[in-house]
Each structure stands twice: as C-alpha cells, then as structure tokens.
N, C-alpha and C positions, 0 to 999 in steps of 0.2 A: 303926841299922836300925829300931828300936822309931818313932822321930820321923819317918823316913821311910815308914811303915805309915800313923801317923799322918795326915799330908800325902794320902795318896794317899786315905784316908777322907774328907777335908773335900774334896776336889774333886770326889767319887764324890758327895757331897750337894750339892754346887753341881748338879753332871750333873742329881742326880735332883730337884730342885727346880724347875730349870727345865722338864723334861720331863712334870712331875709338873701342872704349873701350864698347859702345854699340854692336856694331855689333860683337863683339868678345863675349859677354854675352850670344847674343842671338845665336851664332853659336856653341856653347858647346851643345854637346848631349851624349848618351851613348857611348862609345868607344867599345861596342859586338854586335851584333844580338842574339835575341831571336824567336826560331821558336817551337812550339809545333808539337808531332809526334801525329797523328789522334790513338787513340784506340779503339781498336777492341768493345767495349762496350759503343761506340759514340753514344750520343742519335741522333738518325736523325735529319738531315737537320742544325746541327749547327757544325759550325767552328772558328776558332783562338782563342777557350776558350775551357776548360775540360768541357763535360757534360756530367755525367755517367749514365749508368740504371747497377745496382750491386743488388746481393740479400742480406740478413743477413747474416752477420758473412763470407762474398766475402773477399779474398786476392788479389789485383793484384797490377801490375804497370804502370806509365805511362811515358812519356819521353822527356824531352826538350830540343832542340838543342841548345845550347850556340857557335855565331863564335867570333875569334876573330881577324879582319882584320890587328890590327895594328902591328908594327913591336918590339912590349917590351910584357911583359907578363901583363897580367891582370887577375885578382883575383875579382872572383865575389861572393857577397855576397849573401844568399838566405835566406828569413824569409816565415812563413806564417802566414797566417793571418784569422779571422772568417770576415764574410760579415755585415756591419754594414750600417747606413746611415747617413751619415755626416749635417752640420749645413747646408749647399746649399742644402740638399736635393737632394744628390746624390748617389750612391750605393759607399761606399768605401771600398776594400780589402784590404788593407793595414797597418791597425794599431791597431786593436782589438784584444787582443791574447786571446785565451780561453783552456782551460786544454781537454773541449773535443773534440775539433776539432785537436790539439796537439796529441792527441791518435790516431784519424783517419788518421791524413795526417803525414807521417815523408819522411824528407829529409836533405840532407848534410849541416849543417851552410855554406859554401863555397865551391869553386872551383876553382882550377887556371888553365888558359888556356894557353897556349904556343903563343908565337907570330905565325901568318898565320894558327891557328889554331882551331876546331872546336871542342867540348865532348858534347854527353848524361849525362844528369843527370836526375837520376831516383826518381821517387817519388813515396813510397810507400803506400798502400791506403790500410787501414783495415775496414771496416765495420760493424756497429753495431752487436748482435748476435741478437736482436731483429729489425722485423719490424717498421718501421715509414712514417707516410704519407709526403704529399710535398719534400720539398728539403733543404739539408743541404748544404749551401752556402761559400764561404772560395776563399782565393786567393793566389796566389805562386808570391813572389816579388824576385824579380832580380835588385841586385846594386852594384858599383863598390866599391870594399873597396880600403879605401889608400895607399899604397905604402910607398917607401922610398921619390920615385923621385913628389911623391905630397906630401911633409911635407914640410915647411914651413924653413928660416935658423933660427928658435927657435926652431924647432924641431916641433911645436905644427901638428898636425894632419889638415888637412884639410876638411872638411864637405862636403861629395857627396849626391847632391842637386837632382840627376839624374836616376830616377830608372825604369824599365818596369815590371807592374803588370798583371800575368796570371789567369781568371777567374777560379774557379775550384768547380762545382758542383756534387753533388752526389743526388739519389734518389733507389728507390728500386723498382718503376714502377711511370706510367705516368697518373695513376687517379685524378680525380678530387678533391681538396680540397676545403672546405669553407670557404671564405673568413669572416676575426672577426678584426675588428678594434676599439678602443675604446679612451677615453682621461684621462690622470693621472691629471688633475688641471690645471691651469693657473697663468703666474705670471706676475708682474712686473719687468724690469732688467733697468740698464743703460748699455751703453757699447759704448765707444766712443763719449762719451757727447749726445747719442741720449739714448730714451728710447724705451724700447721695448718689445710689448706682446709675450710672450714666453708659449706658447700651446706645451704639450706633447703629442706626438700621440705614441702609440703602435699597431703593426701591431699583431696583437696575432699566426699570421697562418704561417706556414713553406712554406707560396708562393711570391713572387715579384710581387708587385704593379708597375704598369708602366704606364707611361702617368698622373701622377696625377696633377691633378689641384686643389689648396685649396682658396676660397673665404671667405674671412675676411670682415666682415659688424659689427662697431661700435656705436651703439645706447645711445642718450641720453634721460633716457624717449621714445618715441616715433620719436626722431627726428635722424635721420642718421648723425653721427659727421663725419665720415671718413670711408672709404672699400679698399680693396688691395685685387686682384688676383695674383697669380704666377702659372706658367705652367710647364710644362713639368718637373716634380719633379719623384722621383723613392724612393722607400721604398724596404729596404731587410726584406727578409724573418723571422720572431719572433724576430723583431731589434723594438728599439723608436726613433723618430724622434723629435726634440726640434725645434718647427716652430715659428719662429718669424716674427712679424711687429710691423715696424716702426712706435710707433705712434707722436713722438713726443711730442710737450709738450701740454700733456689731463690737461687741467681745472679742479681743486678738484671737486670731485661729484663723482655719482655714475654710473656704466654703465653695458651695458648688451652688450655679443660680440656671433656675431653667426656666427660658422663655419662650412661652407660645403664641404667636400671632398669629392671629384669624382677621382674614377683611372677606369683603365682595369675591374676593379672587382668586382666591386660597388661602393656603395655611403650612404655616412653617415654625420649627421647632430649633434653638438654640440651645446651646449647653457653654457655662463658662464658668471658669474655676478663679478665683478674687482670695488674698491673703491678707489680712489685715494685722499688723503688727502692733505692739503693745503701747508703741509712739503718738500713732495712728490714733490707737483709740482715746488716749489720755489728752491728744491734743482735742478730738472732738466735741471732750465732755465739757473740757474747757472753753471751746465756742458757744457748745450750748449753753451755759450758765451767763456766759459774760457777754454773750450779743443779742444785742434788742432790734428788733425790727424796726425799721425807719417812723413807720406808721405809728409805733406804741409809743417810740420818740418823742413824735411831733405831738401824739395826742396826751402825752405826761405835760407836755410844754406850756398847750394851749390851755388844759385843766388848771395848771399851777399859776398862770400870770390870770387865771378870772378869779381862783381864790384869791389871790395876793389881794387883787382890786377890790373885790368884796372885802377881805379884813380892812383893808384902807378903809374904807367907806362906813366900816362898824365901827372903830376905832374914831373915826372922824364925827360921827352921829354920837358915840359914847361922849365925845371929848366936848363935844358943845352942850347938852344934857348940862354935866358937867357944870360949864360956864355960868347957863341959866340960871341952876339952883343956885349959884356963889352967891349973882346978885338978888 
C-alpha cells in the first residue's frame, strides 16, 4: 500500500509539472509599458495609434513612452515596419520593410531603460515633397532584446517571442478616395497535406478595407461542388492579399470558381477557371493520408515518452512486490 502511495505521488508531479510549466508560458508578457503621447496633428476622434493629417514636405515629431517597472534594466528594441495583410487576412505592421517608408519614418534601433524607470523616444516623420491621396500606412514595433541574464549556459541567445505593435498613419487631408480592387490569377497549392485555392487580391487604392467578407462558390459544370464564406477579414492600404480555400481533394476535371468580395467600400465579383488533373489529385490524397501536423506530432511524442515512464514505473513497483514476497 505504502509503494502504491508512493506511485500515485510521482504522477501527481508529472500532472503538476506539466501544468505548472503551462501556466508559466502563458504568464510571460512584455517586462515595459508602452504608451503613446497624443500629437498635436491627431486626426480627430482616434486614439492609442498615430494618425496624422501632415502637408507635403511636413517635419515633425511624435512620442512614445516606454516604462520600465522591473528592478534590472531592460533594452528595448525598436523596428518599423510598412502595413501589409497577412495570410489570416489581417492588417499586419510588423514585418514588411520598405526603403520608402524607411525615408518617412526614422527612429532609434534601441533603447535602454533603467530599472523603475520611464524615456520618450522620438520618432521622426518626414513627408513626402509631393501630395498624395489616401493614406500611407506603417507600424513602430517594440521588443525586448536579450541580455546577458537571458542567454542560455551555451551562451546561445534566447529568442523574444514578445513584442507591442504601434499603428502609425500619415495622410495629407481627409478626402475621399476610390476604392479599385482587382485579382492577379488563381492557383493550386498543397500545404500541410491539404490543398488549397489560393486567389490574389490586390487592393490598388491607398485606403483600408474593413469588415470584408469573401464568398468562395465551386462549380462543376453547372453543379455547386463546394462554397466557403469567411468574415471579418481587413485589407491595408496598395497591399495583396493571398486568400485561400480549403478545397480538399477536387476530383480531376475542370472547374469554374466565383468570388465575391464585399468590404466597407464596395464590392467586386471574380470568375476563374482552375483544371485539376488526375496526377494532381492522386498526389493530394496521398498527402492527405501520410502527413501529420506538426502539433499531433509533437503531442503523439509527448503522450508516448509519459506512458513509456509510467510503464517504467509499474513494471518497476510490480518488480519489487515481487522481491518482497521472495523474502
């Protein structure tokens, strides 16, 4: 009874190890506050993002407050970025770099804050020397770079997964733009044993799409194979969107696909014709069967080495039992 006590305490420490080591994952956040100072050339009625009304060839600045609560110093990094829209169909600032948005916006690679301590950091905004309609879109990213005391005992640097992104627009007045939307072709892709129609969109106009909805309708001949809506999607400003659906695995033949997009700003109607041949589909079937998601991977892996340990551990309690009764 004693060694069965036992047993049931070291799996009660597997339980809370693992759980233990989740909620410490999910408890990591940034170690600063970021607060933006309001500038005096704020287009009305918006906040906790830059939105500017500048004229041609405008100098100014604007200002973000960096705290830093904790009791060591911390060193933040700072990139910017042009406004782009990512494969969810989201507005992303963060990872597009462009040489002319690099012109318009400059700021400091880094900054090091003192422990219990707060700095401005300025970012400077230069302006085209010529007018331009809509808006030029872009982002100011904030993240922690690594230290001594986050290096690893190989020395290897540690990867900060953690960062806060400040929106940061520019215009030159608030006139109406027209809205031009158009599509570059359509393909076939695999990608993670599934397949998938992959629609270009280009937004052509220097305005933000918001609220879009795109409706995907499959035809074979005359007959409806498959359809997919997705909502609430967002397009930046003279950015392409790569809109995918799942079709799975399409029967060789031929087919017609029509797509309708609806945002804030109208609405626009594609038609495209896709052939899938009988290669095409036999390879498909075959990703689908034989590839596994990284995830179901990882989580086959980690199930299989806690049974393993647990039969260790009954085998090892069986094996002494065992012993006991001999003597």
């Amino acid at each position: 009874m004693h060694k069965l006590k036992w047993f049931q305490v070291v799996i009660a420490l597997i339980i809370g190890v693992v759980f233990s080591a989740s909620e410490k994952m999910s408890a990591n956040e940034l170690s600063f506050g970021v607060q933006i100072e309001t500038s005096e050339y704020q287009r009305h009625a918006t906040a906790g993002y830059f939105d500017l009304i500048l004229v041609p060839g405008q100098k100014t600045q604007v200002r973000v407050q960096l705290t830093n609560p904790t009791d060591r110093r911390v060193k933040v990094g700072v990139r910017t970025a042009t406004a782009t829209t990512n494969a969810n169909g989201v507005v992303d600032y963060e990872t597009s770099q462009n040489e002319k948005w690099a012109r318009l916006v400059q700021v400091a690679d880094a900054v090091t804050l003192q422990p219990k301590s707060s700095q401005f950091v300025s970012i400077a905004i230069e302006m085209p020397g010529t007018a331009f309609p809509g808006v030029k879109a872009g982002g100011l990213t904030f993240y922690e770079l690594a230290n001594d005391s986050q290096r690893n005992p190989a020395g290897m640097q540690i990867k900060q997964e953690y960062s806060y992104t400040v929106a940061l627009l520019v215009r030159n007045n608030e006139k109406h733009v027209a809205a031009h939307m158009r599509e570059d072709g359509m393909t076939l892709k695999r990608r993670d044993g599934q397949t998938d129609l992959v629609l270009r969109l280009r937004n052509q106009s220097p305005i933000f799409h918001q609220g879009m909805t795109i409706q995907t309708h499959i035809y074979r001949g005359k007959q409806l194979v498959m359809s997919e809506t997705r909502h609430d999607l967002q397009f930046a400003p003279s950015s392409r969107y790569d809109h995918r659906t799942s079709v799975g695995q399409l029967q060789p033949g031929r087919y017609r696909v029509e797509t309708q997009v609806t945002t804030d700003k109208g609405r626009w109607t594609f038609t495209n014709r896709i052939r899938v041949d009988a290669m095409a589909a036999i390879t498909s079937q075959k990703d689908a069967v034989n590839h596994w998601p990284i995830w179901l991977k990882l989580a086959l892996v980690i199930i299989g080495g806690l049974l393993a340990f647990i039969g260790w551990l009954l085998w090892l309690l069986i094996r002494r039992q065992k012993q006991t009764k001999q003597r």
